[in-house]
N, CA, C and O atoms as CSV, one atom per row, in Angstrom:
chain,resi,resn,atom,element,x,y,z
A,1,UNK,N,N,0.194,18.119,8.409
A,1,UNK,CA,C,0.009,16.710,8.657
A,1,UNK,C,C,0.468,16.403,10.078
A,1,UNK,O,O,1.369,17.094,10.555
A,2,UNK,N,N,-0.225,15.165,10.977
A,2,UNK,CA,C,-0.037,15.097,12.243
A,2,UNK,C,C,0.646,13.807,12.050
A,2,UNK,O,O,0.302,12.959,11.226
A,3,UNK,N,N,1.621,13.718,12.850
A,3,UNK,CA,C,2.153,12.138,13.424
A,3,UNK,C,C,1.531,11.988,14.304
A,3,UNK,O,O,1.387,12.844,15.177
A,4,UNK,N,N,0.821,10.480,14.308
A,4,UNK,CA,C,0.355,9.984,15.558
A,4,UNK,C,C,1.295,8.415,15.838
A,4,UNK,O,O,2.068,7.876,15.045
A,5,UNK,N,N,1.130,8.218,16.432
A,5,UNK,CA,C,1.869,6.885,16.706
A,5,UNK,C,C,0.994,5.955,17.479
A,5,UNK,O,O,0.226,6.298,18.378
A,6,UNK,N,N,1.251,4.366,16.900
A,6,UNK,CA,C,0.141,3.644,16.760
A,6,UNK,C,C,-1.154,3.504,18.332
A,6,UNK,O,O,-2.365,3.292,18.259
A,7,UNK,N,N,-0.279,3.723,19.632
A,7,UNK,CA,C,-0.641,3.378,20.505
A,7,UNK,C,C,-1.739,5.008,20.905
A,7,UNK,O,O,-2.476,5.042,21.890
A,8,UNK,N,N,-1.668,5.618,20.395
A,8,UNK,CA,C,-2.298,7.095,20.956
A,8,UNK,C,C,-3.313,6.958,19.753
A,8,UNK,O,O,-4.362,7.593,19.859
A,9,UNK,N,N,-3.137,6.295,18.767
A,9,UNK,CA,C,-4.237,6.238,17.830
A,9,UNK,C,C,-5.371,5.516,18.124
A,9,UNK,O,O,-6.535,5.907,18.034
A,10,UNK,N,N,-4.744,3.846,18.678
A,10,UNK,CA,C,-5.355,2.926,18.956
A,10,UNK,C,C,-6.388,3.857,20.339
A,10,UNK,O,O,-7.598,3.737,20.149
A,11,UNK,N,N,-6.116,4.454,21.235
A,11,UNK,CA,C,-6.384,5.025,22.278
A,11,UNK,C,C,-7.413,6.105,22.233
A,11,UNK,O,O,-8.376,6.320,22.970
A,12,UNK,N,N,-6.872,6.857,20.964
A,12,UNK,CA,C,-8.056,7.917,20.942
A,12,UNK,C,C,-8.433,7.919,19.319
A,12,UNK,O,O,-8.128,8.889,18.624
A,13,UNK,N,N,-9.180,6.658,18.722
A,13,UNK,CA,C,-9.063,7.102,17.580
A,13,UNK,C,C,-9.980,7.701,16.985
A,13,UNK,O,O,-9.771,8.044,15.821
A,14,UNK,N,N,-11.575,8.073,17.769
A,14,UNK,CA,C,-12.561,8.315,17.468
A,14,UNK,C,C,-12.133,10.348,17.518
A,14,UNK,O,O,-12.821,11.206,16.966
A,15,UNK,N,N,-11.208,10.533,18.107
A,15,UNK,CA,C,-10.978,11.725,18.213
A,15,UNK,C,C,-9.495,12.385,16.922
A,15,UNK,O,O,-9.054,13.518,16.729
A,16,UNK,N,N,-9.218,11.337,16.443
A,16,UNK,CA,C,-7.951,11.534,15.695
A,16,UNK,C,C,-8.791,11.376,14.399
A,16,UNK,O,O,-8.460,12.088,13.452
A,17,UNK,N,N,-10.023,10.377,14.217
A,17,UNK,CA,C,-10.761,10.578,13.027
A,17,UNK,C,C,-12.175,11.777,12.667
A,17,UNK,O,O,-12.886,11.952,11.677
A,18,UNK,N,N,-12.082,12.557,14.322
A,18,UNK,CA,C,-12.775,13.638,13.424
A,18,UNK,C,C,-11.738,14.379,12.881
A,18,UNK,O,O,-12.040,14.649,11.719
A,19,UNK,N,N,-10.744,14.797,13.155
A,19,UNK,CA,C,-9.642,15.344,12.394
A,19,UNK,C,C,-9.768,14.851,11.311
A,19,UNK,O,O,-10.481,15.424,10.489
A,20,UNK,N,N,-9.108,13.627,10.981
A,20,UNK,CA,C,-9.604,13.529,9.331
A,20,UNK,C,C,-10.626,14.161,8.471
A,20,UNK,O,O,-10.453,14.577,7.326
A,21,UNK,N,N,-11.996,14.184,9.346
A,21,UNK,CA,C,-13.413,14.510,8.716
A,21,UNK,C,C,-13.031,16.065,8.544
A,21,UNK,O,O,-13.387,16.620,7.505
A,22,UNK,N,N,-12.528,16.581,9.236
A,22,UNK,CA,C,-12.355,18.047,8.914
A,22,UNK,C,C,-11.299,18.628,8.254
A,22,UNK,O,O,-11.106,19.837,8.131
A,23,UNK,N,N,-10.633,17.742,7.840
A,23,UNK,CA,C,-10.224,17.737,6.940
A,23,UNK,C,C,-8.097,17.511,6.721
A,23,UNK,O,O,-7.369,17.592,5.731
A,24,UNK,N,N,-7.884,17.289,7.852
A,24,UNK,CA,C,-6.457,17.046,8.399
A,24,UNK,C,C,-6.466,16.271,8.028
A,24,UNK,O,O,-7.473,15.564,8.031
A,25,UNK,N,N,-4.799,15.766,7.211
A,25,UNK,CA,C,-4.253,13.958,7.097
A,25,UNK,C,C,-3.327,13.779,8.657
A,25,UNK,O,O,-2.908,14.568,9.504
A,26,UNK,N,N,-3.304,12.562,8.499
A,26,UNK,CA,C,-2.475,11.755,9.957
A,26,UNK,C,C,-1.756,10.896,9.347
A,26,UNK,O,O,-2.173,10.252,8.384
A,27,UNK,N,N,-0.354,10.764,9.934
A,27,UNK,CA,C,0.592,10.073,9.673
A,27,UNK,C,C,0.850,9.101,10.681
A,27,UNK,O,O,1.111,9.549,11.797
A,28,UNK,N,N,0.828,7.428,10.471
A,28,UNK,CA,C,0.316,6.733,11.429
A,28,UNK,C,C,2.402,6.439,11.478
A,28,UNK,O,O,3.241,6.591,10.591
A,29,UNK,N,N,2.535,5.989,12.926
A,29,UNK,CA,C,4.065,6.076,13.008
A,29,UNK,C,C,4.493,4.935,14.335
A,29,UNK,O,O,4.093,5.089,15.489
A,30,UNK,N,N,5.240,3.973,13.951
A,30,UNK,CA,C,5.796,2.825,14.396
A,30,UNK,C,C,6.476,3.392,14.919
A,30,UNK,O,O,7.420,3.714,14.198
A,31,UNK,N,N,6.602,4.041,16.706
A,31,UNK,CA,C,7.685,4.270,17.398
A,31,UNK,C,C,7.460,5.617,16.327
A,31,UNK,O,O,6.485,6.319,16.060
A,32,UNK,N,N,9.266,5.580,15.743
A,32,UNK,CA,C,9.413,7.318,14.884
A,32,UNK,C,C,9.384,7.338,13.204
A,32,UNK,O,O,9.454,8.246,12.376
A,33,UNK,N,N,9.204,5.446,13.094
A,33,UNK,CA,C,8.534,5.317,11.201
A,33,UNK,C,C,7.408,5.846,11.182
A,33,UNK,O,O,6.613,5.848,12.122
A,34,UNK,N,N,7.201,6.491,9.779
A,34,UNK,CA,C,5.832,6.166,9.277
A,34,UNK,C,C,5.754,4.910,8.329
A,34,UNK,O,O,6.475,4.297,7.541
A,35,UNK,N,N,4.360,4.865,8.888
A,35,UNK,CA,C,3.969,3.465,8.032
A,35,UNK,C,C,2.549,3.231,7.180
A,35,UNK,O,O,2.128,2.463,6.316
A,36,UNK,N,N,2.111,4.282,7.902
A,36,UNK,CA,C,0.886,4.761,6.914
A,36,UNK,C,C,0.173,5.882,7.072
A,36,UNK,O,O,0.254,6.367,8.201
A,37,UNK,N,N,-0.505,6.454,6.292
A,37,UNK,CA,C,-0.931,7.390,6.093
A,37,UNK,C,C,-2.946,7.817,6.150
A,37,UNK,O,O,-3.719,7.290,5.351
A,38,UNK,N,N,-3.276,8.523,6.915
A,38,UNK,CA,C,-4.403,8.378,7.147
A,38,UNK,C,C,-5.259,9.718,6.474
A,38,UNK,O,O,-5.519,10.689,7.185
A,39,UNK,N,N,-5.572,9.675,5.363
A,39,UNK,CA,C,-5.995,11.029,4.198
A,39,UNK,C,C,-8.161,11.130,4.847
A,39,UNK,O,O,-8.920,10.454,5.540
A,40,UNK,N,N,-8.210,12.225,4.145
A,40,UNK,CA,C,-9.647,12.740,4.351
A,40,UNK,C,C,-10.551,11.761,3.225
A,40,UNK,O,O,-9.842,11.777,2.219
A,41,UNK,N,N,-11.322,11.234,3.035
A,41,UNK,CA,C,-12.178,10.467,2.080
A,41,UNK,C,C,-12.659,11.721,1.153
A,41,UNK,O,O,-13.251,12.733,1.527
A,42,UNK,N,N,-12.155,11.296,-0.422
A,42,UNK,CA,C,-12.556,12.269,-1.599
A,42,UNK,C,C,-13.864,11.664,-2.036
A,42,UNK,O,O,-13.632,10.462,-2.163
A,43,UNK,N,N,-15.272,11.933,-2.364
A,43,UNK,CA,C,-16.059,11.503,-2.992
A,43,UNK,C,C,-15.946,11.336,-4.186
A,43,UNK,O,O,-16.140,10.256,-4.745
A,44,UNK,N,N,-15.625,12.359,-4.728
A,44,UNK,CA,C,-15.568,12.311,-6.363
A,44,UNK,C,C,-14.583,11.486,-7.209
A,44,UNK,O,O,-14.701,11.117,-8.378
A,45,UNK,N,N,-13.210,11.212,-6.007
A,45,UNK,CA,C,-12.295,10.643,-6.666
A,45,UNK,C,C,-11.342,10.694,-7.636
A,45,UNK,O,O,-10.878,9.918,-8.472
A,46,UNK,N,N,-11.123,12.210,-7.180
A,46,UNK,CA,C,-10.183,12.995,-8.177
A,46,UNK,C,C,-8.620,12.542,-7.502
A,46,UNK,O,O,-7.665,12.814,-8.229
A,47,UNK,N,N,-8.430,12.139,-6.697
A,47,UNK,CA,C,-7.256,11.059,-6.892
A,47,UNK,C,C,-6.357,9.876,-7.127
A,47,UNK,O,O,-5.225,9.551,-6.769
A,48,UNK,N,N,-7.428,9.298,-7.965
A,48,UNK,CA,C,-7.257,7.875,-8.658
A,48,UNK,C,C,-7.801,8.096,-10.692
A,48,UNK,O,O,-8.869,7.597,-11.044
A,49,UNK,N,N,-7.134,8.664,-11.477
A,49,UNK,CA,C,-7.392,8.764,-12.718
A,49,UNK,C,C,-7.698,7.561,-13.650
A,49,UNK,O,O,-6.756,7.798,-14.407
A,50,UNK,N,N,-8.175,6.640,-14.104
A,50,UNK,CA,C,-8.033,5.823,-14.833
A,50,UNK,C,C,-8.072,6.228,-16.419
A,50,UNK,O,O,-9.045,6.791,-16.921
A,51,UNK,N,N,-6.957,5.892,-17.103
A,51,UNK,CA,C,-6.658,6.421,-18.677
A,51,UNK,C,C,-6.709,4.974,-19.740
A,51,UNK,O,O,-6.403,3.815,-19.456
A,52,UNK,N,N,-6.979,5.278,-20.433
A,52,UNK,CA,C,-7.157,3.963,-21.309
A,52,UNK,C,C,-5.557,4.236,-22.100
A,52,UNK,O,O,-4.887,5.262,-22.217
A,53,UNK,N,N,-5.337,2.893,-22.535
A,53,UNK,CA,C,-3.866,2.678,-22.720
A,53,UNK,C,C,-3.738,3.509,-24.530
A,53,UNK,O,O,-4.546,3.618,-25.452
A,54,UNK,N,N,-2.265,3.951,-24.330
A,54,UNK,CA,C,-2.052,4.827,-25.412
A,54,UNK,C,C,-2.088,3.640,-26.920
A,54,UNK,O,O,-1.664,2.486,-26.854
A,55,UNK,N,N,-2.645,4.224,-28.095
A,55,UNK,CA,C,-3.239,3.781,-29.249
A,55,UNK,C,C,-2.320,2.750,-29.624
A,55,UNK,O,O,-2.581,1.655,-30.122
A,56,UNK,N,N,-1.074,3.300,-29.284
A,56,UNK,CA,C,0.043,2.016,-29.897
A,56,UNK,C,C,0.628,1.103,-29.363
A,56,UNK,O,O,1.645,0.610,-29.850
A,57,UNK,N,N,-0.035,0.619,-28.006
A,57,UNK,CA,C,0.505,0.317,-26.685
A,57,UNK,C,C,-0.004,-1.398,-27.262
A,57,UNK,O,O,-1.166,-1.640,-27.588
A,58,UNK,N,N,0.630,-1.992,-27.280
A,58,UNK,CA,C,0.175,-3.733,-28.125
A,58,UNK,C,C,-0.688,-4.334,-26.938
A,58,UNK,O,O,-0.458,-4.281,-25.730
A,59,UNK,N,N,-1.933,-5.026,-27.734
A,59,UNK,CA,C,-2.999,-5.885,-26.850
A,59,UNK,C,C,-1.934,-6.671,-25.662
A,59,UNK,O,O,-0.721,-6.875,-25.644
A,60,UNK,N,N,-3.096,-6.993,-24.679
A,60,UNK,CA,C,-2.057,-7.464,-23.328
A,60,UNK,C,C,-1.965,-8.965,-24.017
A,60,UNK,O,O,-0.739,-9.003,-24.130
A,61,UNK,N,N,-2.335,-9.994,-24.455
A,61,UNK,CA,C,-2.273,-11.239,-25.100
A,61,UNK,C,C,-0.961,-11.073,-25.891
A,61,UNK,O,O,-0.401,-12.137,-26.158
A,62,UNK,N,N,-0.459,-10.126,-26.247
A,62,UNK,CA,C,0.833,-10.075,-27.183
A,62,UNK,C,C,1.833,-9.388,-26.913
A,62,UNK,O,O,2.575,-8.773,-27.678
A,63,UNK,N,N,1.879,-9.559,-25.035
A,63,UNK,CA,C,2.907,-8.838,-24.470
A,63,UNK,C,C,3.947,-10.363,-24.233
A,63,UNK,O,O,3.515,-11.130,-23.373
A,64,UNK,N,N,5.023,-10.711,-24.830
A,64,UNK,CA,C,5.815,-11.993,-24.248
A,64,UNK,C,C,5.756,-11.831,-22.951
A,64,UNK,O,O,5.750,-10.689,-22.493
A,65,UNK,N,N,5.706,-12.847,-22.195
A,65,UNK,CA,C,5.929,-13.428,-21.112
A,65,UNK,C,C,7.839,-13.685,-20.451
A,65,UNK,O,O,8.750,-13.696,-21.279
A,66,UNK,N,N,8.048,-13.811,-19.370
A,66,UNK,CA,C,9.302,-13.829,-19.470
A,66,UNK,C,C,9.542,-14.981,-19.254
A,66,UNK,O,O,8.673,-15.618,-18.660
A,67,UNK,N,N,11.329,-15.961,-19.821
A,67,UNK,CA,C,11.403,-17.207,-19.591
A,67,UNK,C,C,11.256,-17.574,-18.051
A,67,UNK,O,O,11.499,-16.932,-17.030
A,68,UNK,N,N,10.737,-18.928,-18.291
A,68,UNK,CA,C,10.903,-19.759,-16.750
A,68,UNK,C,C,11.831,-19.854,-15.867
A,68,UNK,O,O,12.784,-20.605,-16.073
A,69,UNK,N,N,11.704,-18.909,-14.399
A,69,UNK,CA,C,12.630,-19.384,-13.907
A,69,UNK,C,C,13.735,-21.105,-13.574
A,69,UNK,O,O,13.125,-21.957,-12.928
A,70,UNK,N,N,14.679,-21.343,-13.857
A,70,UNK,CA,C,15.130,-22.412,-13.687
A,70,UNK,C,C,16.112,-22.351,-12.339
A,70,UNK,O,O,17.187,-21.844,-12.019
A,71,UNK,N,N,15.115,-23.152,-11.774
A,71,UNK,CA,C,15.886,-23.220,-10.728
A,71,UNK,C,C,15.768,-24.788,-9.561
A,71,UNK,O,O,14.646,-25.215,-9.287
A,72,UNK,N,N,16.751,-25.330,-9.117
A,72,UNK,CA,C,16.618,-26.479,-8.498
A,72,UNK,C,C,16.439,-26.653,-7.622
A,72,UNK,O,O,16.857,-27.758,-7.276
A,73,UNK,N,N,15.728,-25.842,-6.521
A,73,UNK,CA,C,14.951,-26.015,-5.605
A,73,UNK,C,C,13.526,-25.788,-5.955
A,73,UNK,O,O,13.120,-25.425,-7.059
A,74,UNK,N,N,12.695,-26.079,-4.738
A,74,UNK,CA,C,11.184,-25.809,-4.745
A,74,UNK,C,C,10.982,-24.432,-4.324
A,74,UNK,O,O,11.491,-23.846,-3.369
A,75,UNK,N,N,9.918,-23.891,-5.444
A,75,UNK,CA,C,9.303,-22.965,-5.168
A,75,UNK,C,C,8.933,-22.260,-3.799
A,75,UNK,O,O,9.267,-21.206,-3.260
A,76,UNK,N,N,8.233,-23.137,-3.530
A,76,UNK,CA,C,7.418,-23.289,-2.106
A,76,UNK,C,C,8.017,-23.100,-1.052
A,76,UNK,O,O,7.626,-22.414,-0.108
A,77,UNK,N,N,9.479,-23.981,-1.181
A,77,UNK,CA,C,10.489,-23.891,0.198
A,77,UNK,C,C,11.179,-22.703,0.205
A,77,UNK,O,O,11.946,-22.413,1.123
A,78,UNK,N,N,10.900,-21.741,-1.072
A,78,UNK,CA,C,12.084,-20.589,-0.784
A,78,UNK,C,C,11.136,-19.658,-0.316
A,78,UNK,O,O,11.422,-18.887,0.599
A,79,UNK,N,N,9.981,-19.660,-0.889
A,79,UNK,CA,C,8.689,-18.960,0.085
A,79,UNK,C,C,8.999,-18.998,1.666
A,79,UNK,O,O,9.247,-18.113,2.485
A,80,UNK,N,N,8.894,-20.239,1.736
A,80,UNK,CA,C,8.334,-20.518,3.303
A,80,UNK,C,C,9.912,-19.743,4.433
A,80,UNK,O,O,10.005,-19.190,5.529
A,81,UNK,N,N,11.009,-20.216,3.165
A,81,UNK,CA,C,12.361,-19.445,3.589
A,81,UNK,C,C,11.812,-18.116,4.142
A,81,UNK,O,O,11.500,-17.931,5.318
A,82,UNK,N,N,11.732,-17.188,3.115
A,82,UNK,CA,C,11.559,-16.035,3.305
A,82,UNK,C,C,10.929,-15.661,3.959
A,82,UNK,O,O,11.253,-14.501,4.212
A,83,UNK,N,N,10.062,-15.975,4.498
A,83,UNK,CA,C,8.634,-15.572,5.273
A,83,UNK,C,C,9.350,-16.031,6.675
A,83,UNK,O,O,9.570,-15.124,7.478
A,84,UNK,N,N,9.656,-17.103,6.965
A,84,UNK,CA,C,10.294,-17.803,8.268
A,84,UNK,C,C,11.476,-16.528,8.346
A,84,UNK,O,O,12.080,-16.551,9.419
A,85,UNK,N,N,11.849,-15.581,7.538
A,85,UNK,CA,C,13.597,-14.752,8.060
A,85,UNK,C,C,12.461,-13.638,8.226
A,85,UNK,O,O,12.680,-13.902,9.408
A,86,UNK,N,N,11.608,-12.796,8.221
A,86,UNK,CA,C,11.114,-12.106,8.410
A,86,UNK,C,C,10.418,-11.827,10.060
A,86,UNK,O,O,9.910,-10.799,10.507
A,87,UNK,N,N,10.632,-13.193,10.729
A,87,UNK,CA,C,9.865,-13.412,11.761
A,87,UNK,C,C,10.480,-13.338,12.901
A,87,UNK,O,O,9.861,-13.525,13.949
């Protein structure tokens, strides 16, 4: 697997995605994070399984729900909190 980092990707990416085609993954990297991952395209899709749920597993309509949060502020403002400390 290759680290590339975002600015050499952005730069050469037509050359970092025939690599992919041939079959190399790339590790896309913030400075010295990775932050994502750049895999070869599977046709067949042998890496996503979908299984139907086991026989005794109860209909989703009769899964309880959990109680309501109670709480005395607004929803909305603790959103907008969070999102505003991120910035």
């Amino acid at each position: 697997m290759i680290g590339v980092r975002i600015a050499d990707l952005k730069s050469r990416l037509s050359e970092h995605l025939r690599k992919v085609r041939a079959g190399r993954s790339l590790t896309v990297l913030d400075r010295d994070t990775p932050i994502a991952r750049i895999v070869p395209y599977e046709e067949n899709g042998a890496s996503l399984a979908i299984r139907a749920p086991l026989p005794d597993a109860p209909k989703l309509h009769r899964v309880p729900l959990p109680p309501p949060l109670r709480l005395r502020r607004d929803i909305v403002e603790l959103l907008l909190e969070e999102r505003q400390g991120e910035r």
